[in-house]
Steps between C-alpha positions, in 0.01 A plus 500: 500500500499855635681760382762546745522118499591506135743830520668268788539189316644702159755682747656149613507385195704767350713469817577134445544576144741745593716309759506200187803428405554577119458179287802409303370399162786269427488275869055473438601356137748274681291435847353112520218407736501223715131419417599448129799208628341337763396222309877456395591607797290236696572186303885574556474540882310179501735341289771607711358464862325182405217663650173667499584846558320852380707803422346832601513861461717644791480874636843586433788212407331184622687150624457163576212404750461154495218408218484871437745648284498909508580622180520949404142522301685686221910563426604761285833515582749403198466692191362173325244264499707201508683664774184541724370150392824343632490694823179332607677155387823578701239546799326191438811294502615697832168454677541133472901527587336659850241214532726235445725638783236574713572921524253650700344611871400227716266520741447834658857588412470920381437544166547860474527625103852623537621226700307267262683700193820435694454171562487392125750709393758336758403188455436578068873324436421164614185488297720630224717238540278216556319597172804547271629144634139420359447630196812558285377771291337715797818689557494718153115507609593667855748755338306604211223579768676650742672714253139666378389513836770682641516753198087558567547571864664791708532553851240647601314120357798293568489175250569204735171459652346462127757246393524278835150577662442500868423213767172452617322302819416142495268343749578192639195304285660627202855379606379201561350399151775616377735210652228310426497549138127617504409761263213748539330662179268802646392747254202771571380611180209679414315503099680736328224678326201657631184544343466961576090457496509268808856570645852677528856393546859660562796341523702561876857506614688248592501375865730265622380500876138441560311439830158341557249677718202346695196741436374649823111427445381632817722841453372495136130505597540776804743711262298879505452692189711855547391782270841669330410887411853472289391258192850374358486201659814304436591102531744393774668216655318340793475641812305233704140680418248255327285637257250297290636359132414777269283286223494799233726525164729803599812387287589766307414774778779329693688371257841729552438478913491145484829467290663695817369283746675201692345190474685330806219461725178298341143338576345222373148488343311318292194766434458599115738787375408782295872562348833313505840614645657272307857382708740225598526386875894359533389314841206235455203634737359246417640252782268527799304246664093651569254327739206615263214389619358146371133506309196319537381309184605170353875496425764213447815500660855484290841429586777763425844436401802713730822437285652598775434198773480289206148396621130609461311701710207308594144608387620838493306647259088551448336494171171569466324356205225740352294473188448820329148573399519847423469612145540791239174467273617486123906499605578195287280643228703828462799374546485194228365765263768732562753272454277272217808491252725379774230258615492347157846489435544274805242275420653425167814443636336260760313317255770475238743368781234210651319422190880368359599134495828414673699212438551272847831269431653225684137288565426177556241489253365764253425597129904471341817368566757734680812499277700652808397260714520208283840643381598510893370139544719368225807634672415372815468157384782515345647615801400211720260762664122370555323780274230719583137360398364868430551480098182725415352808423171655524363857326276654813310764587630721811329388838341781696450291801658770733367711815613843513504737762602852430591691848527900442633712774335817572666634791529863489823463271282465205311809588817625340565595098676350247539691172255718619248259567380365811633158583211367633285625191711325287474145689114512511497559104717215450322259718157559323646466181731130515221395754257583189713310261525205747189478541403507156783178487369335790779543712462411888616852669419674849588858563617629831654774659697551831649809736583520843535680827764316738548134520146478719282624219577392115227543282416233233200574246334250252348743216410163284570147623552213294174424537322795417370667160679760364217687341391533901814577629658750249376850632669410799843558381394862441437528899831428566713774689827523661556453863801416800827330436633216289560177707559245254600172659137450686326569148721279352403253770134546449498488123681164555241373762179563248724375164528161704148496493479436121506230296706589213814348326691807581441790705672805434549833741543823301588798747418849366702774731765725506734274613594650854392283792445769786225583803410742814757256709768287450487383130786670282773445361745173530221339714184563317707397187553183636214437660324523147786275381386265740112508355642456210636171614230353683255560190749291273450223765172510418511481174373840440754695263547888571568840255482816550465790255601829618425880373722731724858563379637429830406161512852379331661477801295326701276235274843301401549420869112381590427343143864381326583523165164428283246540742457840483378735204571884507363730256661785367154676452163492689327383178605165469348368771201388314770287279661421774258322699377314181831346424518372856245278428602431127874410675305240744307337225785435285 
């Protein structure tokens, strides 16, 4: 940075530093964050709405918009904590008072922010109403509110907008779900740590209006280079010139500028990133329909579920079915004696666990009497009930007769950090080590991985089949990278087709991701959710049984709508995967 550059920058710092506000110590001791509740937060609105709804940060004092609900990032208001904490929950309850009388903009209706202030403020009593006819105790709750927000306001910020919010514009898609009881659950989230050798992050603004643009190519490519004599360059809101995507790590150089700029207008890529803007989109971009090109190569075609028409959408989606023969010389090597404590450990566990007898009751033959079932018999006779002829009991050893296929997503979402550690790092070390252990046990496994870009190209690899040795195959893992989107249903699909294959007196489907079905077109939210819910299904009517274990925080609020209760596993830390993974298979031996 030149001189005059740096002399600049210092100047507007002081002058923003200047124009601050002066902190009261007493309202930062009392201020809450809405990151720190939205957990809470989240549960509640889904308890209330019956629903699968997100809350978000808003720009100023948020409302209801359909699955979204707008919430201030941080309140500071009341003089307490508790007095702050119950503002957010006063919102919360009004947000779904507006939702369940339908406040908001229809159509193309204006949605101007002071007519959209006005608007909830004239129409604040009937929520009010509806709400206290609700909930008998939300009455004291209003008043106590009200009574620090009014007393933390003046006129010049007048306290009504934070306590009743503002309307916002529904399309007539999401209108329509709504009568129809359909939720949608879309959530862009990025890792929340970075790895500062390899990558930077920042955290943006809120935005609650986003739009999509198409990238001009053509205008890209005959874009000319201009020559600026003045240096400061500064970032900007587009302007309809295309330049190329800048590939270089320039975070902290335009770290302040970018906190200024407003991320309404956006492009979508799917090139490799130097540094992460880390931000939440309000409106799913995510909905688009692409005529990408199809590929030559050997694919298989897969139905797709639409919630929506009830009905699938017939070979709709390309796999294509690779086997990885690429390979990182002396991978499984470092990383089993990096981890050789761990590895051990495992083993133990796994041999303890299998080499242990287990008592089978209620037989028809076997080694003892069963008392229970004898006992039962007795009673039943007794009864005038014909009794049961299974009156024995056998000591056993547990059966390993099971196939196991272990599907690990590495879309670009796992190029992401956990803990400061790279997701993807993290799978590869725990598939070497439980496909070493299994190995050693003699467990039938095959490892695969999938990604995608649209529904036309979904990629499926095989880095060891069932058939294959894993002494040949386990470098491979440490070739694995991260690419495209995360489609899940046609993997699903896939992983079902080659599990039907083998002969095996169970056949099990663990899915390693992060838990958020999404891709370049239409595949988020409510209908990739339920699309994968669908997979889910058609694999249990095969026979094959489906997990998943996930890594990424996130995953919470979307796994218990694909998977159910107990079919999912989330972990708390990245380091438990290894475990994790392990007592999968020590759960399907049992």
């Amino acid at each position: 940075m030149e001189w005059d550059q740096f002399l600049f920058k210092r100047i507007s710092e002081l002058v923003q530093w200047v124009r601050r506000p002066a902190a009261d110590p007493q309202r930062q001791a009392a201020a809450v964050e809405l990151e720190t509740l939205k957990p809470r937060l989240t549960a509640l609105a889904r308890l209330l709405s019956g629903r699968a709804v997100n809350i978000h940060p808003a720009e100023r004092e948020g409302g209801w918009r359909g699955d979204q609900w707008l919430l201030p990032s941080r309140y500071d208001r009341s003089a307490t904590q508790t007095g702050n904490v119950d503002f957010f929950l006063f919102r919360i309850f009004f947000l779904y008072g507006q939702e369940r009388l339908r406040h908001a903009f229809r159509g193309e209706e204006a949605n101007g922010m002071l007519q959209a202030s006005a608007c909830a403020l004239l129409n604040a009593d009937a929520v009010l109403a509806f709400l206290s006819n609700e909930f008998p105790g939300f009455d004291e709750l209003h008043q106590r509110v009200k009574e620090d927000v009014m007393a933390g306001h003046d006129a010049s910020d007048p306290a009504e907008p934070w306590l009743y919010g503002r309307w916002y514009r529904l399309d007539d898609d999401s209108w329509c779900k709504l009568d129809a009881n359909a939720d949608a659950a879309s959530k862009n989230t990025v890792a929340v740590e970075k790895d500062s050798k390899d990558y930077s992050e920042r955290q943006a603004p809120a935005r609650e209006e986003t739009e999509l643009l198409i990238v001009d190519s053509e205008e890209q490519e005959n874009y000319t280079l201009t020559h600026n004599f003045e240096k400061i360059e500064t970032l900007d809101t587009f302007s309809g010139r295309w330049r190329d995507f800048d590939g270089s790590d320039d975070m902290d150089e335009h770290g302040e500028a970018l906190q200024e700029l407003d991320l309404r207008q956006l492009v979508r890529v799917d090139s490799p990133v130097h540094s992460v803007y880390r931000t939440e989109f309000i409106q799913s971009l995510g909905l688009i329909e692409t005529a990408d090109a199809l590929h030559a190569g050997f694919h298989r075609c897969y139905d797709e579920w639409n919630f929506q028409q009830h009905g699938y959408r017939k070979g709709y989606c390309r796999v294509y079915p690779t086997f990885l023969k690429e390979s990182l010389s002396g991978y499984a090597a470092t990383t089993l004696s990096k981890h050789a404590g761990l590895a051990r450990s495992m083993r133990r566990q796994a041999e303890r666990y299998l080499t242990e007898h287990f008592v089978q009751q209620r037989l028809s033959w076997g080694d003892a009497p069963d008392l229970d079932a004898m006992v039962e018999a007795y009673l039943d006779r007794k009864a005038g009930i014909t009794p049961s002829e299974n009156l024995y009991q056998s000591r056993r050893k547990r059966g390993r007769d099971a196939a196991i296929l272990v599907l690990t997503d590495t879309s670009l979402s796992t190029d992401g950090y956990s803990n400061n550690q790279r997701v993807l790092d993290l799978e590869k070390e725990a598939l070497v080590l439980v496909a070493d252990v299994w190995e050693k046990l003699g467990v039938r496994f095959q490892l695969d991985t999938f990604n995608s870009r649209t529904h036309n190209h979904c990629n499926y690899g095989t880095v060891k089949g069932f058939h294959e040795s894993w002494q040949l195959c386990r470098d491979r893992i440490g070739a694995i990278g991260s690419s495209g989107y995360t489609r899940i249903g046609p993997a699903l699909r896939h992983a079902t087709y080659l599990l039907n294959q083998v002969r095996a007196s169970s056949r099990w489907l663990l899915l390693l991701t992060d838990g958020k079905p999404n891709d370049y077109d239409r595949y988020e939210g409510q209908y990739g959710i339920q699309d994968v819910r669908q997979a889910i299904r058609e694999a249990e009517r095969d026979g094959v049984h489906v997990s998943a274990i996930a890594i990424e925080e996130a995953a919470r609020f979307y796994l218990p709508q694909m998977f159910g209760k107990g079919g999912f596993e989330l972990l708390r830390h990245p380091r438990q995967l290894p475990f994790a993974l392990l007592n999968g298979y020590l759960r399907i031996v049992r």
